[in-house]
N, CA, C and O atoms as a Tripos MOL2 file, in Angstrom:
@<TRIPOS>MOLECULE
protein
  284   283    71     0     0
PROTEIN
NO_CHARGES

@<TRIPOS>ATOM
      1 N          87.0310   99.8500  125.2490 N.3       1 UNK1
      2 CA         86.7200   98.6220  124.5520 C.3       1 UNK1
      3 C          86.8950   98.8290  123.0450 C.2       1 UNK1
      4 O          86.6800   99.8490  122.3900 O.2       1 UNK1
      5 N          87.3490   97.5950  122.6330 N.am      2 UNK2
      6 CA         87.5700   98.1470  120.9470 C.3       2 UNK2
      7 C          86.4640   97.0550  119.8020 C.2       2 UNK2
      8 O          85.8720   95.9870  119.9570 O.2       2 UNK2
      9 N          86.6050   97.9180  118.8020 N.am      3 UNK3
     10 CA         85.7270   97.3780  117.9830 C.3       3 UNK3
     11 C          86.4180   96.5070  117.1520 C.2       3 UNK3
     12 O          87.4160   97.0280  116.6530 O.2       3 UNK3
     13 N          86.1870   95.1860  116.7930 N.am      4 UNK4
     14 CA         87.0020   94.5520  115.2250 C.3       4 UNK4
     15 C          85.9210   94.8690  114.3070 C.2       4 UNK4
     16 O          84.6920   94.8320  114.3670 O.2       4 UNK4
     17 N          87.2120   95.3510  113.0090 N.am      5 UNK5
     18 CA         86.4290   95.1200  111.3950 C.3       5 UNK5
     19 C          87.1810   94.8070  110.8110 C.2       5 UNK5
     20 O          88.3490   94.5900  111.1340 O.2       5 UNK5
     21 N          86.6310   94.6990  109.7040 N.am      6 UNK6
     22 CA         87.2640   94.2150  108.3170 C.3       6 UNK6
     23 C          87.0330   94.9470  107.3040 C.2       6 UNK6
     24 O          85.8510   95.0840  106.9870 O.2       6 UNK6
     25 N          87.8900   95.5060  106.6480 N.am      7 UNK7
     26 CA         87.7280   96.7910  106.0100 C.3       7 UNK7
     27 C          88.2690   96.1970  104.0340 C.2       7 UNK7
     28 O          89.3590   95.9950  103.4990 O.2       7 UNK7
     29 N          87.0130   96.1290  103.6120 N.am      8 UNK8
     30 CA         87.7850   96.3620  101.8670 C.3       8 UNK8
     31 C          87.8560   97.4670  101.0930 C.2       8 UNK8
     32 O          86.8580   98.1320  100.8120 O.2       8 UNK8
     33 N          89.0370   97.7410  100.6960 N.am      9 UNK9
     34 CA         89.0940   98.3450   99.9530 C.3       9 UNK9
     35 C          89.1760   98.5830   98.3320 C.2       9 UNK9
     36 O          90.1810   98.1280   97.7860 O.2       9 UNK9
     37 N          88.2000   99.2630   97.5020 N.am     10 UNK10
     38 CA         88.2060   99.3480   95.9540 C.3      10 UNK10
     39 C          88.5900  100.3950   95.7630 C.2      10 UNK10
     40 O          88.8230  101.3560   96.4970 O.2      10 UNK10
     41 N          88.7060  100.1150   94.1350 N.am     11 UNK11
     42 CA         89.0090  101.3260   93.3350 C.3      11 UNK11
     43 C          90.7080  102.0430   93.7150 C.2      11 UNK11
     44 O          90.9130  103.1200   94.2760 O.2      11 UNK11
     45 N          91.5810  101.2180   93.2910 N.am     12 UNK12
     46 CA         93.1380  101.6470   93.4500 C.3      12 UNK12
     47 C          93.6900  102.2370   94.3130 C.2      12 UNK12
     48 O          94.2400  103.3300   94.1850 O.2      12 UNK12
     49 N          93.5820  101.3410   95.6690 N.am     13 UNK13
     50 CA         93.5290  101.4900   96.7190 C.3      13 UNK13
     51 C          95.0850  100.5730   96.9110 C.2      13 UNK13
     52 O          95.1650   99.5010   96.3130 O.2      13 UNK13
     53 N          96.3480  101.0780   97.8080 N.am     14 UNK14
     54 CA         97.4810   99.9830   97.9140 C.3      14 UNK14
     55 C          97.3710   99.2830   99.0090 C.2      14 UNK14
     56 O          98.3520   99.1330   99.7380 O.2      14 UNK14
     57 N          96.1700   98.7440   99.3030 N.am     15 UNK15
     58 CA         95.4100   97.2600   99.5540 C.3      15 UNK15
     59 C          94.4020   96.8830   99.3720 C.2      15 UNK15
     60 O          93.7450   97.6590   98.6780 O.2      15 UNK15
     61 N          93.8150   95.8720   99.7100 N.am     16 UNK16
     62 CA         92.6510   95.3850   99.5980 C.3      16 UNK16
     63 C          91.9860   94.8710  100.1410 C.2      16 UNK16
     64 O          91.0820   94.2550   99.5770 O.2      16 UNK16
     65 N          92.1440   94.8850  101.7340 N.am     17 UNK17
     66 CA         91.6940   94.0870  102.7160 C.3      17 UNK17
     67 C          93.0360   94.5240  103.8230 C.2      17 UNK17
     68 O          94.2360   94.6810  103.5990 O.2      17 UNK17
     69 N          92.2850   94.6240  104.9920 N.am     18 UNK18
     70 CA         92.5480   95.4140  106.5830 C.3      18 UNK18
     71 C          91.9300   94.8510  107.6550 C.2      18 UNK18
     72 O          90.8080   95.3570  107.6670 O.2      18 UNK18
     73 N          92.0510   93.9220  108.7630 N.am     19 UNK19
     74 CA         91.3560   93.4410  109.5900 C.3      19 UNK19
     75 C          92.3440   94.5760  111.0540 C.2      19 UNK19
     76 O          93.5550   94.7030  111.2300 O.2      19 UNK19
     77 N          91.2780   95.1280  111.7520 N.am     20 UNK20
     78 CA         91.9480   95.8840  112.6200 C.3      20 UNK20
     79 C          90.7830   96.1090  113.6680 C.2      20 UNK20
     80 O          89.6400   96.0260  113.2170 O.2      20 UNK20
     81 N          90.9240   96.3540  114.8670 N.am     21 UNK21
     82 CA         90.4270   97.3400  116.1990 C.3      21 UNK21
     83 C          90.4330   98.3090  115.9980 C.2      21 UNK21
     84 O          91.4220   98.7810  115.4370 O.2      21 UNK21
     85 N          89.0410   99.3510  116.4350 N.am     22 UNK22
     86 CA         89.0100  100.7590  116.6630 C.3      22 UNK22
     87 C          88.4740  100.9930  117.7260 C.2      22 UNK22
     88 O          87.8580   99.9770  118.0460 O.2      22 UNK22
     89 N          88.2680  102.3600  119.0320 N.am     23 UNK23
     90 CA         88.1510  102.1600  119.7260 C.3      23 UNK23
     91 C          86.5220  102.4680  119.7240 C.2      23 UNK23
     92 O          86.0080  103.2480  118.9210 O.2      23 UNK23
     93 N          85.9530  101.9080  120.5080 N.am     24 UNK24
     94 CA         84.4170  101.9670  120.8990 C.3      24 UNK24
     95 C          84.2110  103.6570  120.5710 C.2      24 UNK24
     96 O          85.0710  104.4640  120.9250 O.2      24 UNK24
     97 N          82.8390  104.1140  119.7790 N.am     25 UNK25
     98 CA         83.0340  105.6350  119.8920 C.3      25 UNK25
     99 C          83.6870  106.3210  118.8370 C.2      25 UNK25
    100 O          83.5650  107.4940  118.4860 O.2      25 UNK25
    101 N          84.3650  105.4560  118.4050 N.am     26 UNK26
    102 CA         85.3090  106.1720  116.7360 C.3      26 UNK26
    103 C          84.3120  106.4040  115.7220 C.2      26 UNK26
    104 O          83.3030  105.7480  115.9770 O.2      26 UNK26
    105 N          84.2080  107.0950  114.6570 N.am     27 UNK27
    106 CA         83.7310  107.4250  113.7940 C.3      27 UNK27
    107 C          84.0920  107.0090  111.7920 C.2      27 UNK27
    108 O          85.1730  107.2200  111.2410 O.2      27 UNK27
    109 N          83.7290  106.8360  111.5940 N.am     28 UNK28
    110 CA         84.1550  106.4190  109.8330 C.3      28 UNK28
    111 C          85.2620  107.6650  109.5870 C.2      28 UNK28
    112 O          86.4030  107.5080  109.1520 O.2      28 UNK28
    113 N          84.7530  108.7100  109.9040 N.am     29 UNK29
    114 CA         85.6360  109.1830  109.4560 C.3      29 UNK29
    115 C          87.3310  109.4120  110.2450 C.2      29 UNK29
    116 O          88.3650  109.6560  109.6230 O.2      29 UNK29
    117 N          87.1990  109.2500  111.7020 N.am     30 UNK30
    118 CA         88.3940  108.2080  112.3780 C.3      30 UNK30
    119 C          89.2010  107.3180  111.7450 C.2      30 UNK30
    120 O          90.4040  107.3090  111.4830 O.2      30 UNK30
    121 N          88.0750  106.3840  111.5040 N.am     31 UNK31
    122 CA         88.4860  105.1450  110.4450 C.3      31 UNK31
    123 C          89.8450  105.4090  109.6190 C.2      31 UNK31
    124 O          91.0300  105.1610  109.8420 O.2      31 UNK31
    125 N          89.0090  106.1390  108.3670 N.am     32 UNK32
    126 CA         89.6810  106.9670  107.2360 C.3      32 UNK32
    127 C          91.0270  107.6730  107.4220 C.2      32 UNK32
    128 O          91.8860  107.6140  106.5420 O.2      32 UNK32
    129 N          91.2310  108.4090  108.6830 N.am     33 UNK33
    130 CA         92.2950  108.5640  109.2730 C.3      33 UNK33
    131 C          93.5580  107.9010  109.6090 C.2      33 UNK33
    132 O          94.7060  108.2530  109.3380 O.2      33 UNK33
    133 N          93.1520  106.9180  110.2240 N.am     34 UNK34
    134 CA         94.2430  105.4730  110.2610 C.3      34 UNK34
    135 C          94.8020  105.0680  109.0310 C.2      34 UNK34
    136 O          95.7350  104.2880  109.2240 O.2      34 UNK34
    137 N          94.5290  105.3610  107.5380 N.am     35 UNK35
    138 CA         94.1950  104.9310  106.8080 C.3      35 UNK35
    139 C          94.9940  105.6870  105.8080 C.2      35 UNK35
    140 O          95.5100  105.1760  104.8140 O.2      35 UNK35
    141 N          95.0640  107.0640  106.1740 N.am     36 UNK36
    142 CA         95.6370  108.8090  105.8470 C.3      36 UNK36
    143 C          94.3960  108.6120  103.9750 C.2      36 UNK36
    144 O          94.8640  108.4840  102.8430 O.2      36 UNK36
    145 N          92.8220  108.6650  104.3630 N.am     37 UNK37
    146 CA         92.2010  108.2480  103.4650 C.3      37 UNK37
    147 C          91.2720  109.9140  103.7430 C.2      37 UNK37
    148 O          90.7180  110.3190  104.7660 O.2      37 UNK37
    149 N          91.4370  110.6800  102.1560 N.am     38 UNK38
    150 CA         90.5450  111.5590  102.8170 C.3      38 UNK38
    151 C          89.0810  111.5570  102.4940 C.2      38 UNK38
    152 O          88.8760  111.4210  101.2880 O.2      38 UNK38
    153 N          88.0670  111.6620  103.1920 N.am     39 UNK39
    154 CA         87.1430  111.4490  103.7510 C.3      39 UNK39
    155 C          85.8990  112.0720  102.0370 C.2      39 UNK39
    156 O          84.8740  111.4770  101.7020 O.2      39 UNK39
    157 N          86.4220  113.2160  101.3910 N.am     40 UNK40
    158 CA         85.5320  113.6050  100.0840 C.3      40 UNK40
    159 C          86.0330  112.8180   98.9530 C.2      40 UNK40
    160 O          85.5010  112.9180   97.8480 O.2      40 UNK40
    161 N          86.9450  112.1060   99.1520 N.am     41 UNK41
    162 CA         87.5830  110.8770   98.0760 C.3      41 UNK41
    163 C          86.7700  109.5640   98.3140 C.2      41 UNK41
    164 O          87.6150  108.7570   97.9270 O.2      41 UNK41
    165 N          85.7650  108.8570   98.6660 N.am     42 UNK42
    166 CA         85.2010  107.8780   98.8110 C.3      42 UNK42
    167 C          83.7970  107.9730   99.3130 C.2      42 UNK42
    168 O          83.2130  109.0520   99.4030 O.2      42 UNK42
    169 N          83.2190  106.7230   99.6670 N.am     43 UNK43
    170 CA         82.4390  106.1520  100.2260 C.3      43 UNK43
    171 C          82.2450  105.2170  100.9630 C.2      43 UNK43
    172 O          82.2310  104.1060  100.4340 O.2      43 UNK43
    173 N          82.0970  105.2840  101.9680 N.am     44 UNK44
    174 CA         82.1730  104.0050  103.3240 C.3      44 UNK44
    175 C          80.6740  103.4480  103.2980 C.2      44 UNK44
    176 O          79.7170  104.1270  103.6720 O.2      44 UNK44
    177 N          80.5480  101.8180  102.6970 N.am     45 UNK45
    178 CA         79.4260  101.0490  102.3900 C.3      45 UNK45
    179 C          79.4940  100.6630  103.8580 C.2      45 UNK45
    180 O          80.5340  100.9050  104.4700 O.2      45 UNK45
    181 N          78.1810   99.9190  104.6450 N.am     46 UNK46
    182 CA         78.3180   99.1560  105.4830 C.3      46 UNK46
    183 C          76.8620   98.2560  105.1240 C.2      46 UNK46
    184 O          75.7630   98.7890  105.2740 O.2      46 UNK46
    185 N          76.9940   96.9410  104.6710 N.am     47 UNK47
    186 CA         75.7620   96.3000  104.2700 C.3      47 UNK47
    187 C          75.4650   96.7970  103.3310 C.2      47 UNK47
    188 O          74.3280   97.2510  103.2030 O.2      47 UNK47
    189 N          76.2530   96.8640  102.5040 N.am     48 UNK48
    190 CA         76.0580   97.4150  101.4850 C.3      48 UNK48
    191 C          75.9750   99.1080  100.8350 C.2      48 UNK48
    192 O          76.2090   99.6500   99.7550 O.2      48 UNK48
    193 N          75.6640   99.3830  101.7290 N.am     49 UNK49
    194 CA         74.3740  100.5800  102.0580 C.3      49 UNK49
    195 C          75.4820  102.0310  102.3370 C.2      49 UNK49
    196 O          76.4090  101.7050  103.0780 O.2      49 UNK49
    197 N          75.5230  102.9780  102.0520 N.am     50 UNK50
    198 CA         76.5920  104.1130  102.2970 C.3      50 UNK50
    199 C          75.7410  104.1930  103.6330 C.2      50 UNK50
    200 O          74.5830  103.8830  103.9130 O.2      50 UNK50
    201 N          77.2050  104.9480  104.6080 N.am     51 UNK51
    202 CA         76.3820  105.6050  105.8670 C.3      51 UNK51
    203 C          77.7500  106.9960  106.3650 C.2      51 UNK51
    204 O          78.9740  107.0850  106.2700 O.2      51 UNK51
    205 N          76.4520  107.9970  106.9790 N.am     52 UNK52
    206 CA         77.4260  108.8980  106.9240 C.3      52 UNK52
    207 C          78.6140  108.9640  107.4220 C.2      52 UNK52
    208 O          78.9740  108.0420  108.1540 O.2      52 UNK52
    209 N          79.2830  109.7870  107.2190 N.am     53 UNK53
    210 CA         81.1880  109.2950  107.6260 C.3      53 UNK53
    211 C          81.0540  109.2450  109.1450 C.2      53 UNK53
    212 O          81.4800  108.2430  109.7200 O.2      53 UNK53
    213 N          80.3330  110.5350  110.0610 N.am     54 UNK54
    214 CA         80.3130  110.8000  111.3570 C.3      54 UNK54
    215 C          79.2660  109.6260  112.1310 C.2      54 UNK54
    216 O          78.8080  109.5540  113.2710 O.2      54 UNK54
    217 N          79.1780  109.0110  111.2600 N.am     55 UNK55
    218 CA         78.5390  107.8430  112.2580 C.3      55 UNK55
    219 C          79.1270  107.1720  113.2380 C.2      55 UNK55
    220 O          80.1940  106.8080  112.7420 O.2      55 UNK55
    221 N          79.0900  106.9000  114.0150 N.am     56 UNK56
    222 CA         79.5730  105.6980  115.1770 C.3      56 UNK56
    223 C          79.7490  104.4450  114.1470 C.2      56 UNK56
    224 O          78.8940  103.9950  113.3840 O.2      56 UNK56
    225 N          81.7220  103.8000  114.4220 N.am     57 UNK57
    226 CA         81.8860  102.8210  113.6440 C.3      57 UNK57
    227 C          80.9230  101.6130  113.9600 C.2      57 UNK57
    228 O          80.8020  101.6300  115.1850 O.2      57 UNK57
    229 N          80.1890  100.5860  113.4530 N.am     58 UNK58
    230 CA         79.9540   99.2350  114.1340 C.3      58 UNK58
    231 C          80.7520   98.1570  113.6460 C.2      58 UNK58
    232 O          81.3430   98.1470  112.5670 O.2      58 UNK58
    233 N          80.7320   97.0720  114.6680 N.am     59 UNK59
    234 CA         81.5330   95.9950  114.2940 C.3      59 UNK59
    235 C          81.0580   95.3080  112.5170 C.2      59 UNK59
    236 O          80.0760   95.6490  111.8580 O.2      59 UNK59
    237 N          81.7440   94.6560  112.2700 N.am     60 UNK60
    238 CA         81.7740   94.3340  111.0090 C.3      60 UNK60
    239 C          82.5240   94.4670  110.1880 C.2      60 UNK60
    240 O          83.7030   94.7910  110.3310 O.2      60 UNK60
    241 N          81.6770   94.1210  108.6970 N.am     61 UNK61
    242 CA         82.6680   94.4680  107.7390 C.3      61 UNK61
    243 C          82.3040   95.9660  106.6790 C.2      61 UNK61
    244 O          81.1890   96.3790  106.3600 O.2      61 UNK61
    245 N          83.0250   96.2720  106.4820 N.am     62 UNK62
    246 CA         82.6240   97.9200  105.8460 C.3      62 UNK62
    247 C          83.2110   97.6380  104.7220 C.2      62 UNK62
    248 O          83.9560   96.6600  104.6590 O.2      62 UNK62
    249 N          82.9310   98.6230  103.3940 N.am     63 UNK63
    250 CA         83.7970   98.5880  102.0670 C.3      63 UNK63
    251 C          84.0810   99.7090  101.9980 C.2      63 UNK63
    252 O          83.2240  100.4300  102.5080 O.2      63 UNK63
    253 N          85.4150  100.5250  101.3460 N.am     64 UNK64
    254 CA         85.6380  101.7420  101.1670 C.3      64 UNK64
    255 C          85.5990  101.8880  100.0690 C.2      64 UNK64
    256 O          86.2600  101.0200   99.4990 O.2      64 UNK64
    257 N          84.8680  102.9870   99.0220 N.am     65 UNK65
    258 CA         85.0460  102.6220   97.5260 C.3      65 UNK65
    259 C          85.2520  104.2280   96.8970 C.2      65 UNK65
    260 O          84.4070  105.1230   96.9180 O.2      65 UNK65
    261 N          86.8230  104.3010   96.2640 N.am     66 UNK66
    262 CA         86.9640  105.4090   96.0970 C.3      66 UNK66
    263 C          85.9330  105.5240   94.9940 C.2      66 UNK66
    264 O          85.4550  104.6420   94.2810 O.2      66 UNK66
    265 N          85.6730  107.0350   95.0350 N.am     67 UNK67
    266 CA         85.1200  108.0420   94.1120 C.3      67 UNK67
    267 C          86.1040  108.7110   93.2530 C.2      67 UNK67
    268 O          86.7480  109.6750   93.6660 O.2      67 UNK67
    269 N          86.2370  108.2410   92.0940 N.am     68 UNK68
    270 CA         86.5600  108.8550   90.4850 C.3      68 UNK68
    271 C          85.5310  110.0410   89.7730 C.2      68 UNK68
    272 O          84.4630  109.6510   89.3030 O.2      68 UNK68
    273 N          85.7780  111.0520   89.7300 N.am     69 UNK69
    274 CA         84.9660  111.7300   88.6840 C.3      69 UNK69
    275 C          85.8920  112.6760   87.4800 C.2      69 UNK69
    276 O          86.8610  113.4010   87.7050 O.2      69 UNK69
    277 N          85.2440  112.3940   86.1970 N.am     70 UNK70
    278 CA         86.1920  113.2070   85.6260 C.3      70 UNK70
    279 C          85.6240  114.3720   84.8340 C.2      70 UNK70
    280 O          84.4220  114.6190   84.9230 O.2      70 UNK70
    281 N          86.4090  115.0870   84.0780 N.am     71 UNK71
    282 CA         85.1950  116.0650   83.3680 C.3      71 UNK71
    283 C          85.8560  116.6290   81.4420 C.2      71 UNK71
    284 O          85.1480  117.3400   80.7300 O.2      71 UNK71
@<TRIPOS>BOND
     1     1     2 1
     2     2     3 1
     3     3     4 2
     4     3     5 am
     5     5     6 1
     6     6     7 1
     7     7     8 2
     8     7     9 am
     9     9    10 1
    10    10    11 1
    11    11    12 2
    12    11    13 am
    13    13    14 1
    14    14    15 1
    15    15    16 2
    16    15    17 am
    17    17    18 1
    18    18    19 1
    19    19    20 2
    20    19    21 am
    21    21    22 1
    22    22    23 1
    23    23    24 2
    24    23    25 am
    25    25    26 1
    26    26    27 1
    27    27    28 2
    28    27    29 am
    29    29    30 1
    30    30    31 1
    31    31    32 2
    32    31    33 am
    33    33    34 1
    34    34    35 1
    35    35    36 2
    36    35    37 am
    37    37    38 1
    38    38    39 1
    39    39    40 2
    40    39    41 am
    41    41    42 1
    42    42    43 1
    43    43    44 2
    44    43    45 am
    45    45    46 1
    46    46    47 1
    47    47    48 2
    48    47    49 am
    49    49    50 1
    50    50    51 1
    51    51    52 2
    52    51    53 am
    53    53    54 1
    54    54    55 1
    55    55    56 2
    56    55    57 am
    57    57    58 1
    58    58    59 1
    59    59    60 2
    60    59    61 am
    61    61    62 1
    62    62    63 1
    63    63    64 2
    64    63    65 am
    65    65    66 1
    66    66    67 1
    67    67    68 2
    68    67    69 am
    69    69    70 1
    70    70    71 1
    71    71    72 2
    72    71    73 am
    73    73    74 1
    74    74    75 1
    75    75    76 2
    76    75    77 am
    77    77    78 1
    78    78    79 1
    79    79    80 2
    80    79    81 am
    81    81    82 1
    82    82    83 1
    83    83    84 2
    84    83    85 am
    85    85    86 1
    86    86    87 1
    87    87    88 2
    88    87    89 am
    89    89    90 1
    90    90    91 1
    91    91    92 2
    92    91    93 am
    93    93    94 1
    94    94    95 1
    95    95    96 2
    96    95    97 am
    97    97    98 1
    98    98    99 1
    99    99   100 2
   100    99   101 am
   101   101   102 1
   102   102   103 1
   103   103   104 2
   104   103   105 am
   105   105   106 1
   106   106   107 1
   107   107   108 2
   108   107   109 am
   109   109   110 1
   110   110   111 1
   111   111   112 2
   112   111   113 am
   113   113   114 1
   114   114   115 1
   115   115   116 2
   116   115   117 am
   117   117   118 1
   118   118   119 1
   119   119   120 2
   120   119   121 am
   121   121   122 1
   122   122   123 1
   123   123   124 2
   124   123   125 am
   125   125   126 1
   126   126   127 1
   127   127   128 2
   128   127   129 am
   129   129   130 1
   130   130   131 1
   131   131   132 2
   132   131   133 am
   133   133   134 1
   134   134   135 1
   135   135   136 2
   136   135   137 am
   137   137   138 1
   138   138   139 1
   139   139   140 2
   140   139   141 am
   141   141   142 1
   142   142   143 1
   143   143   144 2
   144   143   145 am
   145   145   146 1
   146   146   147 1
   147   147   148 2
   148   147   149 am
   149   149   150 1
   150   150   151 1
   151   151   152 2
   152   151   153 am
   153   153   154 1
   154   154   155 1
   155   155   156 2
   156   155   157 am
   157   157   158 1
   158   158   159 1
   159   159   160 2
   160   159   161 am
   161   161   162 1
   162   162   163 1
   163   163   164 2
   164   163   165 am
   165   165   166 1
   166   166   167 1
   167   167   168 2
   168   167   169 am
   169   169   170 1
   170   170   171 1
   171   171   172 2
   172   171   173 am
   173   173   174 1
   174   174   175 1
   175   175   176 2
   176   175   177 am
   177   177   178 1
   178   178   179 1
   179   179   180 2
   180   179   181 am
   181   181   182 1
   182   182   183 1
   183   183   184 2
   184   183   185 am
   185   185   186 1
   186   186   187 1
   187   187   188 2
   188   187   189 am
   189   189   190 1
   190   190   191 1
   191   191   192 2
   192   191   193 am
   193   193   194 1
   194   194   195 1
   195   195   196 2
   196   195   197 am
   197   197   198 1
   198   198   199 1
   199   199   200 2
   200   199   201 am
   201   201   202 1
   202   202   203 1
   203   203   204 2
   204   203   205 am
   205   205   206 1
   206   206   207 1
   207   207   208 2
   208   207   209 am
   209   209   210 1
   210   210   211 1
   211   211   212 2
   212   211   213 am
   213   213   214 1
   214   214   215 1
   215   215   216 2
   216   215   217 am
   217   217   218 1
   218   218   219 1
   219   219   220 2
   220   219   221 am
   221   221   222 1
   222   222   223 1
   223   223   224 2
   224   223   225 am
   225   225   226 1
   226   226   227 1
   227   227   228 2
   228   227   229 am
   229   229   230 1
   230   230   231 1
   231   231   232 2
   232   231   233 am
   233   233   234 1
   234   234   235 1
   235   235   236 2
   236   235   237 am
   237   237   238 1
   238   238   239 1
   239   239   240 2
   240   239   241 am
   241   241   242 1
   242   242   243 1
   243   243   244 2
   244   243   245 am
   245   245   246 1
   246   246   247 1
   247   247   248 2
   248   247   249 am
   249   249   250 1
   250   250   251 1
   251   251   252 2
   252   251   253 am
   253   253   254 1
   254   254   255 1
   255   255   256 2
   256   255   257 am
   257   257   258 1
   258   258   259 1
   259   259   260 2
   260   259   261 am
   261   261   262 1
   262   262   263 1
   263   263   264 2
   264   263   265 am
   265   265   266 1
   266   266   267 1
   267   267   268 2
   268   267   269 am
   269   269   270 1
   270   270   271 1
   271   271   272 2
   272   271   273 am
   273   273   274 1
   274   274   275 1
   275   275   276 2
   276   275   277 am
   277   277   278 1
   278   278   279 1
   279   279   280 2
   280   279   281 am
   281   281   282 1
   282   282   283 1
   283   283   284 2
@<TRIPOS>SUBSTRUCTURE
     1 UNK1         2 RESIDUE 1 A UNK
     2 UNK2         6 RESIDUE 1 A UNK
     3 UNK3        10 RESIDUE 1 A UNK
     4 UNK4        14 RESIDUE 1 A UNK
     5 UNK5        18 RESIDUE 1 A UNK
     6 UNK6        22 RESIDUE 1 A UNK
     7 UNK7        26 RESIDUE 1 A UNK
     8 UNK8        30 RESIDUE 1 A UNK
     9 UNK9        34 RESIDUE 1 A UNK
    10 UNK10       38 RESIDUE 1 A UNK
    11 UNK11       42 RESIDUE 1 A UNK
    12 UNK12       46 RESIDUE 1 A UNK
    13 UNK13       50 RESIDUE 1 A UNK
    14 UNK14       54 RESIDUE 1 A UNK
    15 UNK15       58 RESIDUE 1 A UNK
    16 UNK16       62 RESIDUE 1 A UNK
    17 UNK17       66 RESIDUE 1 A UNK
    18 UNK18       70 RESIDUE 1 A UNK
    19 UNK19       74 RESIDUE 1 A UNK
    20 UNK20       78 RESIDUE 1 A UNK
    21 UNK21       82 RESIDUE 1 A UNK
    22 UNK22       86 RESIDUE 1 A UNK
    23 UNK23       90 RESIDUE 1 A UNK
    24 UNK24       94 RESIDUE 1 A UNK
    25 UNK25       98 RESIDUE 1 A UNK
    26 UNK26      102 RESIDUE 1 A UNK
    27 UNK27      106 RESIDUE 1 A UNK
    28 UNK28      110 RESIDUE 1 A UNK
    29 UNK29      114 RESIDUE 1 A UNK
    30 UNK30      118 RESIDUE 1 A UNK
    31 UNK31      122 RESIDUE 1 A UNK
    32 UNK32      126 RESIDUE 1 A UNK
    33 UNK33      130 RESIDUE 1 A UNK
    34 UNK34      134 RESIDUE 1 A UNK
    35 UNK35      138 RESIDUE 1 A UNK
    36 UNK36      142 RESIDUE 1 A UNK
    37 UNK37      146 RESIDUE 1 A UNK
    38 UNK38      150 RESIDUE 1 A UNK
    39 UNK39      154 RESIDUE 1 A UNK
    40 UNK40      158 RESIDUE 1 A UNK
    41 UNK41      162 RESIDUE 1 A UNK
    42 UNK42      166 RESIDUE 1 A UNK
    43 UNK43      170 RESIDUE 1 A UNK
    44 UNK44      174 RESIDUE 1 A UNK
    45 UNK45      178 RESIDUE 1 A UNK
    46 UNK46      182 RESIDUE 1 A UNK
    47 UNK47      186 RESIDUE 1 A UNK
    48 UNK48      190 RESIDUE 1 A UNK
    49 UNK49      194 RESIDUE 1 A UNK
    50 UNK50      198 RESIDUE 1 A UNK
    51 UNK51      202 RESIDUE 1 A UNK
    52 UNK52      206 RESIDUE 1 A UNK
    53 UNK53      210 RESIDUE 1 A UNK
    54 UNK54      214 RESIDUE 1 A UNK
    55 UNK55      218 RESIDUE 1 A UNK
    56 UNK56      222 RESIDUE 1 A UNK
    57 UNK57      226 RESIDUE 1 A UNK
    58 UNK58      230 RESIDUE 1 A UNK
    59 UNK59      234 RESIDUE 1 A UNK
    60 UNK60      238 RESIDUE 1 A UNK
    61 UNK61      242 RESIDUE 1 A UNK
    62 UNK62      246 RESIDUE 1 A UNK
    63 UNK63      250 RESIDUE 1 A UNK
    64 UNK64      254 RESIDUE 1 A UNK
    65 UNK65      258 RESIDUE 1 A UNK
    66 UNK66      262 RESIDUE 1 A UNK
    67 UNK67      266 RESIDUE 1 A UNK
    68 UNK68      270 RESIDUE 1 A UNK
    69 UNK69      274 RESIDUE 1 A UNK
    70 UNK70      278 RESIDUE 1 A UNK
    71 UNK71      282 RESIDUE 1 A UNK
């Protein structure tokens, strides 16, 4: 069974919006994969709220928001 989301993406990202299926059981960091997004370059919001990458995806909408640091 598959999951729909809707995925935004920030922070100079070459899109900005992704509506797609994953399969029941996938993980954020799965996600990120589809995506060729690596996983210590961002943050996956869901409700706002960060949640860890190895979480079980849920339906919805998620934000991906890269992480910039400089020194």
């Amino acid at each position: 069974m598959a999951i729909r989301l809707k995925v935004r993406f920030i922070g100079g990202f070459d899109r900005d919006y992704e509506e797609l299926s994953i399969d029941e059981g996938s993980t954020y960091v799965d996600l990120l994969n589809i995506f060729n997004i690596n996983p210590e370059t961002v943050i996956v919001l869901k409700d706002g709220k960060p949640v860890p990458i190895d979480d079980k995806v849920e339906k919805g909408e998620i934000k991906v928001l890269r992480v910039i640091s400089g020194g």
